[in-house]
Structure formats: structure tokens, C-alpha cells
C-alpha positions as CSV (number, residue, x, y, z in Angstrom):
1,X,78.1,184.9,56.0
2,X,79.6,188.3,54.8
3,X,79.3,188.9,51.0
4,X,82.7,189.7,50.0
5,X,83.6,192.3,46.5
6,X,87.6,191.5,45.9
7,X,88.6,194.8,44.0
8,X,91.5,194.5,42.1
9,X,93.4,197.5,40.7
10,X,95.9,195.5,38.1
11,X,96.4,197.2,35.0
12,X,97.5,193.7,33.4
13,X,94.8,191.1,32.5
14,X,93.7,189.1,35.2
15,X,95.9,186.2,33.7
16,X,98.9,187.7,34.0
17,X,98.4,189.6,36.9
18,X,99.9,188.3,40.0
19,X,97.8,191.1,42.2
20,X,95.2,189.4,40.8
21,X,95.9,185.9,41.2
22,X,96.7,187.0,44.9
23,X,92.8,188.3,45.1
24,X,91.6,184.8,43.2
25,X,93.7,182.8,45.8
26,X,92.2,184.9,49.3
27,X,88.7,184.8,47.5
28,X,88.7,181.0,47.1
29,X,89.9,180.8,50.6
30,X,87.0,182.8,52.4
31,X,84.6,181.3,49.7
32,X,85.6,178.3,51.2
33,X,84.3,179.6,54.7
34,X,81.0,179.9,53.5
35,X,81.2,183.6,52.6
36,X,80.2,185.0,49.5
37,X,83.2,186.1,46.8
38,X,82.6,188.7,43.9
39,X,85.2,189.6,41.9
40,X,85.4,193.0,39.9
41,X,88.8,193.8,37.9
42,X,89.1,197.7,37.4
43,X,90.9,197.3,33.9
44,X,87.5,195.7,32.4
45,X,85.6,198.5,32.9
46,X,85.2,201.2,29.5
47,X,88.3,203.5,29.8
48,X,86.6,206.4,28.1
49,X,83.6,206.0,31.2
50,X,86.3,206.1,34.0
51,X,88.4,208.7,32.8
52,X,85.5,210.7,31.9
53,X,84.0,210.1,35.8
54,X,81.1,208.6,33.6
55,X,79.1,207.3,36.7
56,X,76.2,206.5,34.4
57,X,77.7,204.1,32.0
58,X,75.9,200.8,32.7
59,X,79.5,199.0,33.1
60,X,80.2,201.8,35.8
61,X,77.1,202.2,37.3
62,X,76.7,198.5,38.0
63,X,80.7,198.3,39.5
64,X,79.2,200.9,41.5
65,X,76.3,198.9,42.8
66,X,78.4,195.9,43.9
67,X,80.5,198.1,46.2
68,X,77.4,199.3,47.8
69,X,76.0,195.9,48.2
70,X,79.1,194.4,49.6
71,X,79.7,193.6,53.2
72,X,83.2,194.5,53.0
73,X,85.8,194.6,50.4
74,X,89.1,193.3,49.6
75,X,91.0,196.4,47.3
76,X,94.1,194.8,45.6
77,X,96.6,196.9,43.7
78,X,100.3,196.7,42.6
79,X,102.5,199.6,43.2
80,X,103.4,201.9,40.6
81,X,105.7,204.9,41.3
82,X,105.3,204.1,45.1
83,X,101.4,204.4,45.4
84,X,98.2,202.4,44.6
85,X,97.3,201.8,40.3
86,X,95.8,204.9,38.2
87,X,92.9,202.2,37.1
88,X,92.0,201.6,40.6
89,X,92.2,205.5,41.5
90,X,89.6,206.6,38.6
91,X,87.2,203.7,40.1
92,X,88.1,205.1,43.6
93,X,87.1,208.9,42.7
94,X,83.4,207.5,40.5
95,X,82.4,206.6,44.1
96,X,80.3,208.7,46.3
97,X,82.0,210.2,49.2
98,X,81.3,207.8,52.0
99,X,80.8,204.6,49.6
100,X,82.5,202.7,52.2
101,X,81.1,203.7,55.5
102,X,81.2,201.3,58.0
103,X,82.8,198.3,55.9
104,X,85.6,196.5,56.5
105,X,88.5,196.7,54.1
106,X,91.6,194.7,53.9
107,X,93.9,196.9,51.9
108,X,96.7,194.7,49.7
109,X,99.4,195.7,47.8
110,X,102.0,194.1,45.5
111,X,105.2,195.3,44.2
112,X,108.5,194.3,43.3
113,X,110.7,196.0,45.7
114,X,110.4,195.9,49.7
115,X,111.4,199.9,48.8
116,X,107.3,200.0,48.4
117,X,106.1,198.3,51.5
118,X,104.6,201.4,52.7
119,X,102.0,202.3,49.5
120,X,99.4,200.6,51.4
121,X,99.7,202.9,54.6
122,X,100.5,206.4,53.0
123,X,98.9,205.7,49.8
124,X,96.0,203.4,49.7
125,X,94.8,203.4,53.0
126,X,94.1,207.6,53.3
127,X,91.7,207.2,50.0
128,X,89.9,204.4,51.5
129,X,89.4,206.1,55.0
130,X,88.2,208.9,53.3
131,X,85.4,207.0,51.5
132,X,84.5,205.9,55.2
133,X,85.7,202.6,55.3
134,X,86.8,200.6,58.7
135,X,90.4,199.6,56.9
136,X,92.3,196.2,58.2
137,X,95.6,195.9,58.8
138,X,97.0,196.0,54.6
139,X,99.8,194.0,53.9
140,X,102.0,194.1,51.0
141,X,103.3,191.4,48.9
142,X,106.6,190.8,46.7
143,X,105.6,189.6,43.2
144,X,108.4,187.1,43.3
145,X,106.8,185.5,46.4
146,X,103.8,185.1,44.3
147,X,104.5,182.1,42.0
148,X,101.7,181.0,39.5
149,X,101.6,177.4,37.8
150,X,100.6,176.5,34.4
151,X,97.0,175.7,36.0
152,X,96.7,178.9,37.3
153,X,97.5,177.8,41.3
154,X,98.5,180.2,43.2
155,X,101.5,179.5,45.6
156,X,102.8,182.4,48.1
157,X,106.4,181.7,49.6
158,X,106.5,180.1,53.1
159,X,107.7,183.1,54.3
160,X,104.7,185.4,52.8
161,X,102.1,182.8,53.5
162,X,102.7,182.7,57.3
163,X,102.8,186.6,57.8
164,X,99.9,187.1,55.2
165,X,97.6,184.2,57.3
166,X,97.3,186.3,60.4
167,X,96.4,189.3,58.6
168,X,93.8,187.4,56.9
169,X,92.3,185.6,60.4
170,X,91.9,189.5,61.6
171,X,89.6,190.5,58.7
172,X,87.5,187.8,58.7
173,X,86.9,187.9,62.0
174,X,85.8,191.5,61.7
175,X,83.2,190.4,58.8
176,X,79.8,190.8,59.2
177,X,77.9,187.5,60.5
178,X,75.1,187.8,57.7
179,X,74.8,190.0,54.6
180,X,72.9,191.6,52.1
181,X,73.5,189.3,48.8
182,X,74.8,190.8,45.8
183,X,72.0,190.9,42.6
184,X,73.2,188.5,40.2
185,X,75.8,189.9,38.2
């Protein structure tokens, strides 16, 4: 099974970020299929290393490293001023130029306005083409379709689920058969 790196560009701590709940609740469901889920949030890496372009801080360095021993990648942001998260963007520009070639990428996006739907095709996707990635079908999400319980479960509206399952089937079934495993984190 593919080794999977779920990227998420969220600004907000993982527990109050619903792009990163989203990324938790997708992981858990390939994990579930027998693939391998890493997950690396952006925002935990040393600010003054990524907007420095410090690609030898250890923290950076080793985000580095998982990306090049993934089998494909999930790359999760929410949409700020109608493109992809200046966290994730730093990250994006540490890599080398064709970090990405030949892995599959599912691009996702979440926002609060349908007025954003297309940040994944004229903002996210371009970067990730350019770092050589074979990019899935994105899909973007509403935040108020995301709903979060007191457990942290993770429900998507009917409506969201059913177009979002597809798009999920599709990148799976473009995943590698076996992969390289990750080192231990």
C-alpha cells in the first residue's frame, strides 16, 4: 500500500482547524485501507526557518524528507484572500524544484464562501504542477459543511460527503500499489 504525507496548510492549531480535521478525517479513511498516513501541519514548523527559506533547520530539513519519501500527498489549505495559506506557500517554495515528480496529489481547499471554489484550480494546483506533481482532481470544501464534535469526529454534510467520495475513490485508485515507508518520525 501507498505511503501517504497529508499536508496541511492551516494557520490555526490543528484543534481548531477544520482544514485540518478535514485532512485527519480522509487520513483515517485511507489508513483504514491499509495505506500508510503521515501527517505534517505547516504551522508547527520554526517560523523564523521558513521565512528565512532555512532548508537546514532540522525541523525543515526533516518536513522535507517526508515529502520525498511519500508516495503521494494530500496538500490541504483554507483560502485566504482567494488563494492557498502563506504557511503552506513558505513550505511550498523550501522544496526543490521537482519535489513532486511523478506523485499523485489530491489538492483540497476550504473556505467560507462558494466565491473561493476556484483557489484550488488557479491557485494551488499551478504551484503543485510546477514542483512536478501528477495533481487529482482538488475539491473544495465550505467550512460550515465541516462540523466537528466535542470528541473531535469529524462530520461533512450529506451534500459534501457524496460529491467529496468520488473524488476520493479517483485518487486512491491512482496510488501506488507498494511504497517506500517513511523513517520513523
Amino acid at each position: 500500500m501507498a505511503v501517504l504525507l497529508a499536508l496541511t496548510g492551516s494557520a490555526s492549531a490543528p484543534g481548531s482547524s477544520r482544514t485540518a480535521r478535514l485532512v485527519q478525517d480522509i487520513g483515517r479513511r485511507y489508513a483504514a485501507r491499509g495505506h500508510e498516513v503521515r501527517h505534517l501541519d505547516v504551522r508547527d514548523l520554526p517560523a523564523d526557518a521558513l521565512l528565512s527559506a532555512d532548508a537546514a533547520d532540522p525541523q525543515v530539513a526533516r518536513a522535507v524528507g517526508l515529502v520525498a519519501r511519500a508516495d503521494a500527498l494530500i496538500v490541504a489549505s483554507p483560502v485566504y484572500k482567494a488563494a492557498y495559506s502563506g504557511v503552506l506557500k513558505t513550505f511550498l517554495d523550501l522544496l526543490p524544484q521537482y519535489a513532486l515528480r511523478g506523485k499523485p496529489v489530491l489538492p483540497l481547499a476550504t473556505g467560507g464562501s462558494p466565491a473561493h471554489v476556484l483557489a484550488v484550480d488557479y491557485a494551488l494546483r499551478p504551484v503543485l504542477t510546477s514542483l512536478g506533481a501528477d495533481v487529482a482532481q482538488g475539491w473544495f470544501v465550505l467550512d460550515r459543511h465541516i462540523t466537528v464534535a466535542a470528541d473531535g469526529a469529524v462530520t461533512l454534510a450529506p451534500e459534501t460527503r457524496e460529491a467529496l467520495d468520488p473524488v476520493l475513490d479517483r485518487f486512491e485508485g491512482g496510488l501506488p500499489a507498494a511504497g517506500a515507508r517513511l523513517a520513523a518520525a
